[in-house]
C-alpha positions in Angstrom: 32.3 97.1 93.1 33.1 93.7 94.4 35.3 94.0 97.6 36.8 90.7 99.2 38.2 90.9 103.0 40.3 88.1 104.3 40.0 87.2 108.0 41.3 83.7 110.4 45.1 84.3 109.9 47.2 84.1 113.6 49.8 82.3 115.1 50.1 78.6 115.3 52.2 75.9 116.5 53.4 73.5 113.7 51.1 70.7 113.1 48.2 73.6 114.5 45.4 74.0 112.4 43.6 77.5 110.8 40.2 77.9 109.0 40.6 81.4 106.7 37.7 83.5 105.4 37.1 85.2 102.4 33.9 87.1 103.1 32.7 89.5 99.6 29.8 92.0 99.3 28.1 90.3 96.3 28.5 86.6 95.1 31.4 85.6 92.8 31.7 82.9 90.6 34.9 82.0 91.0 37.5 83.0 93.7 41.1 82.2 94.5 43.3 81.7 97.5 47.0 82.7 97.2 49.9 83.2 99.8 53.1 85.1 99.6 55.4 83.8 101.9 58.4 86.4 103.2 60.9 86.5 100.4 59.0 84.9 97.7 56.6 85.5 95.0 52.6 85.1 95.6 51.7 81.6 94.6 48.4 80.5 94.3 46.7 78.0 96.9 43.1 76.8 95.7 39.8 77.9 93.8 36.5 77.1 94.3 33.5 78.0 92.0 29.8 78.6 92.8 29.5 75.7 90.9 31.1 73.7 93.3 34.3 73.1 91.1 37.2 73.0 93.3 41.5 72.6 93.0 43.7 72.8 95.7 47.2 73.3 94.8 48.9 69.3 94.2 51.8 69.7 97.5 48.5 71.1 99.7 46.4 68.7 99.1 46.7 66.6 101.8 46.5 69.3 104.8 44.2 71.9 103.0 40.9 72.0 101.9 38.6 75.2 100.5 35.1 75.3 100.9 32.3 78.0 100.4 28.6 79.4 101.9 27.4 81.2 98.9 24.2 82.2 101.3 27.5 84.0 103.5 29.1 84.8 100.3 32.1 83.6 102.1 34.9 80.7 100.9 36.7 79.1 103.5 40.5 77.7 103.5 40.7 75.2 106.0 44.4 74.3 106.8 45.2 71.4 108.7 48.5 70.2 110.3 50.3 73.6 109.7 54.2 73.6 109.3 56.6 76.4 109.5 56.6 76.7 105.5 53.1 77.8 105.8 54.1 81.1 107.1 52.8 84.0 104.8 49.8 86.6 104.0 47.1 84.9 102.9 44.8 86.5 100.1 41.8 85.7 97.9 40.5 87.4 95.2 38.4 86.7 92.0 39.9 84.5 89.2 40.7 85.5 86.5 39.6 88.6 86.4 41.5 90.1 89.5 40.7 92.7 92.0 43.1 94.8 93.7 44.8 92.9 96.7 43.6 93.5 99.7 45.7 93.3 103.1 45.2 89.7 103.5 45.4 87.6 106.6 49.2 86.7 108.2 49.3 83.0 109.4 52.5 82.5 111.5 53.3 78.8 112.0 56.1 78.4 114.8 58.1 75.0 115.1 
């Protein structure tokens, strides 16, 4: 069964930046960042394909950027200048076909 672990999350001063893992077992085609930030819903944050298709959320564009090793079977989330609006757990999992959520990573942006 394909298991995901999320790693990278801490605490950062706004404008800080964070690099996020998403490290599997086996290779997947296509996986999906989200974040739930306290109080609201999950939203989703970016995809990235083995195929090297990639989508960042429009409002995240210009501060975050995903990337993967398919030899690490890992996909990054780099997140550059941070703000406090960042603050949330941070998941990935396959798209669509999801797997249960793991614990994700907490990133904690102080102003």
């Amino acid at each position: 069964q394909v298991q995901l672990v999320e790693s990278g999350g801490g605490l950062v001063r706004s404008g800080g930046s964070l690099t996020l893992s998403c490290r599997s077992n086996e290779t997947v085609f296509r996986i999906s960042w989200y974040r739930q930030s306290p109080g609201q819903e999950r939203e989703w944050v970016a995809m990235s394909t083995t195929t090297n298709y990639i989508n960042v959320k429009e409002s995240l564009k210009d501060r975050f950027a995903i990337s993967r090793d398919d030899s690490k079977n890992t996909v990054y989330l780099q997140m550059d200048n941070l703000k406090p609006e960042d603050t949330g757990v941070y998941y990935c999992n396959r798209f669509p076909e999801s797997l249960p959520w793991g614990r994700g990573t907490q990133v904690t942006v102080s102003s």
